[in-house]
N, C-alpha and C positions, 0 to 999 in steps of 0.2 A: 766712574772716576773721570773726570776731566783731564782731557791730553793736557799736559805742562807747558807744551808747546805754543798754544794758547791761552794760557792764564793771564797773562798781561794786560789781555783786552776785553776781559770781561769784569763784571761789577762782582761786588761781595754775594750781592745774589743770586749771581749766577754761577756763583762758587760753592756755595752752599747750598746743601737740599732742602728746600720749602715747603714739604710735603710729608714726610717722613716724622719719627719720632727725634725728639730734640737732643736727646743721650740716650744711648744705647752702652750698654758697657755687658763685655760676654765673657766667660770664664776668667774675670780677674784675680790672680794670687799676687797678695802683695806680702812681700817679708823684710825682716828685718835681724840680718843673719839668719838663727834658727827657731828663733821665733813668729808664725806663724801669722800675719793680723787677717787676711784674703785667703780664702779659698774655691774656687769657681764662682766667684760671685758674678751673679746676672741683674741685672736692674735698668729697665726700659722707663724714662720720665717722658709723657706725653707732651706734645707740643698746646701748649695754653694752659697747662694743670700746675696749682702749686702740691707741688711735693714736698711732705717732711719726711726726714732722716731722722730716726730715733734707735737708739742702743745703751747696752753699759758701758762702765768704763774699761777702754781697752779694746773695742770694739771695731774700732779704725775708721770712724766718721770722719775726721779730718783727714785722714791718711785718705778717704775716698772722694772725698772735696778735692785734694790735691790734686791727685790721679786725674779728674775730669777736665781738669783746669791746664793740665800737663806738668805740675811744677815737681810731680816724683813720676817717675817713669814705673808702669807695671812691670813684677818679676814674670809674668805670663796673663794673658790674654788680651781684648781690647778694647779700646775706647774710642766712640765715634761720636763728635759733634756735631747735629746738622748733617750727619751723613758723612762729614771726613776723619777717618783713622788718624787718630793725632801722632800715632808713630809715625806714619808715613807722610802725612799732610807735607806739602812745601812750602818754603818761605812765604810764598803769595798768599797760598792758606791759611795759614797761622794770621798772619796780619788780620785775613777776613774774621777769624775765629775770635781773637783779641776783640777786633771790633763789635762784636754780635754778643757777648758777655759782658756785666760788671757782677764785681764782686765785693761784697764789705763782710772784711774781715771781724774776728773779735776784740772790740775795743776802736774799730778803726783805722786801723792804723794808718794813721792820718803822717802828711810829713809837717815833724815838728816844727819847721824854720818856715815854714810856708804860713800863710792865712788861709783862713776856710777856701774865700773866690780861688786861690794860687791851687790850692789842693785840687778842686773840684775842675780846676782848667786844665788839670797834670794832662789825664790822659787825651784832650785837644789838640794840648802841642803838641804829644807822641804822634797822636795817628793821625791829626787833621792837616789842612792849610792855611787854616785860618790864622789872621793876625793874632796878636795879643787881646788887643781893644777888643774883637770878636768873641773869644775866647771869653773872656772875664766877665763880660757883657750875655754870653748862654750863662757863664757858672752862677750869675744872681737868677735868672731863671729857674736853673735847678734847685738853687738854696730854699727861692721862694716856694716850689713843688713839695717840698720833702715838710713845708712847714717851719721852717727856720725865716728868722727875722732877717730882714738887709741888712740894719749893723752886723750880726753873726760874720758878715762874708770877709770883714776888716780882721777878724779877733784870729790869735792863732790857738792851735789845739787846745793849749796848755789850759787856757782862759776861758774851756768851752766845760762846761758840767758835761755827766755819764751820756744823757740822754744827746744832748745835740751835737756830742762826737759821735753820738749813732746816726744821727738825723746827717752830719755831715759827711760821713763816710756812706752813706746810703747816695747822696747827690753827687758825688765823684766818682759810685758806682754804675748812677743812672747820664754820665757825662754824654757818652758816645749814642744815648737813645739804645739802647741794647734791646734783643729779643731774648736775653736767657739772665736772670738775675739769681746769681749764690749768697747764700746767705749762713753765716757762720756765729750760730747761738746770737740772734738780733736781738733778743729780748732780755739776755745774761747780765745782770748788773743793774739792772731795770728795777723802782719800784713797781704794784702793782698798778698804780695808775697809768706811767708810761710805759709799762710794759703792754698795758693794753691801749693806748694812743699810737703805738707804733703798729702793734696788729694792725690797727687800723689803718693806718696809712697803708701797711704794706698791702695789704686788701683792697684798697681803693685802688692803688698803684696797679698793682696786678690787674682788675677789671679795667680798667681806664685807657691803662696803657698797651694792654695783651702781652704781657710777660708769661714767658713758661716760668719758674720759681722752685731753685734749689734749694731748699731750708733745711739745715743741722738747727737742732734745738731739743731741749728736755723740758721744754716748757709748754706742760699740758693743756695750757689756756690754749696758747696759738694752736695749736693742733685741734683743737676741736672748734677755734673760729675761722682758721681761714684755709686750711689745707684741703685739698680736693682728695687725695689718696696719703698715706703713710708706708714708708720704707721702715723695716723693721731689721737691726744689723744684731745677728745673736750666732754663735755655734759658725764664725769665720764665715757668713755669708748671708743675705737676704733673703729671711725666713718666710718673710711674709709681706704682700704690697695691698694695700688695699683702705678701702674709705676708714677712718675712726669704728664708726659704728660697728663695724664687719669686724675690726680687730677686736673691740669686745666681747665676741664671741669665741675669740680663739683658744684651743685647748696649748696652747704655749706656754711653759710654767715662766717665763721671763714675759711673756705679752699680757699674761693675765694678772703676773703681779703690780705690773705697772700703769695697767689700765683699770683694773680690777682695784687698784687697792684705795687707801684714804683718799689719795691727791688726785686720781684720777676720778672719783666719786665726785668730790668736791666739784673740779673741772665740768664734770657732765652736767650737774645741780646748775651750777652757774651758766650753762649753754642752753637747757631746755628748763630748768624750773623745775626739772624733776629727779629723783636720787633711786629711780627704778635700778 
């Protein structure tokens, strides 16, 4: 851990561990009075790998999204970003930490009063020093990244369809150049066309860019196109971590009905051509 004493005068990089795994989370229980969602949950996400997160309902995906992010504090155990305990992390920390994530939410949640360029400049003003002019000036760069049109960057939320409030909320998560991108059901609402144009971006993105890649989602396409391993949340805790192919061998009666069954059949079909 880095003495406090000096944080001031070193870079985000030298605040953060560059070597290490990118999350580490070790004995997390998370509750909610006495009802249970965490129970020693462990789950290590390598640093370059896109990770999906898959469970049923009630499983506490989001609730473990949160947790990583800090926006719910664990009732026991911990969570390390980059190598810093985010209970303990300091002010200087957390900043770095802010910086080195983006995150899009479900649906976006884009700010409504804003325009796309306004939205995707937010987290610029926050952390950066850059002018405005500078500022709005990256956010058409990112718009143009993510595959969004330059008009798009004028237009507010309201006036943007399902998919390019996805495409939008993707560019204000990619604002800061981030090394860890979360990703919260990206494909949800999606027909099946855009649902697989955005796989794909996010796949490009990821090789192009070297993002590690937190993915919540139930959608068995992305999982067998672009994920390197799979998190599996069943019985208060992560049953199983490992590539697609390896999960359909598992004797898990919740892994193998989900992978095993119609839709994950279909999935496979559609990834190799074949329905072995």
């Amino acid at each position: 851990m880095t003495d406090v004493r000096d944080e001031k005068t070193l870079s985000d990089e030298e605040l953060l561990d560059q070597t290490g795994p990118a999350i580490e989370v070790r004995g997390l229980c998370s509750a909610f009075g006495e009802h249970v969602v965490h129970e020693d949950l462990d789950l290590t996400v390598k640093r370059g790998e896109v990770m999906g997160v898959v469970g049923g309902s009630g499983t506490g995906k989001s609730v473990l999204l949160n947790t990583i992010i800090g926006l719910r504090n664990p009732d026991k155990g911990t969570v390390k970003v980059f190598g810093q305990e985010l209970q303990r992390a300091s002010r200087r920390s957390w900043g770095a930490l802010e910086r080195s994530w983006g995150v899009l939410f479900q649906g976006g949640a884009l700010f409504s009063n804003l325009t796309v360029r306004e939205n995707v400049a937010a987290p610029m003003f926050e952390h950066t020093g850059l002018s405005r002019k500078d500022a709005l000036e990256l956010s058409d760069l990112k718009i143009a990244m993510v595959g969004l049109r330059a008009e798009a960057g004028s237009l507010k939320p309201a006036e943007l369809s399902g998919g390019m409030r996805k495409r939008a909320g993707l560019a204000r998560a990619l604002a800061l150049d981030p090394e860890l991108l979360f990703l919260d059901e990206p494909t949800s609402g999606l027909d099946p066309i855009g649902a697989a144009g955005f796989d794909e971006l996010i796949d490009d993105l990821a090789k192009s860019l070297d993002l590690t890649v937190f993915m919540i989602t139930h959608d068995l396409d992305s999982l067998y196109q672009i994920t390197d391993r799979v998190a599996v949340l069943a019985d208060r805790k992560v049953v199983a971590t490992a590539p697609v192919r390896e999960l359909e061998h598992s004797d898990h009666p919740w892994i193998r009905e989900y992978f095993m069954g119609p839709r994950g059949r279909a999935a496979r079909a559609a990834r190799t051509g074949t329905d072995d």
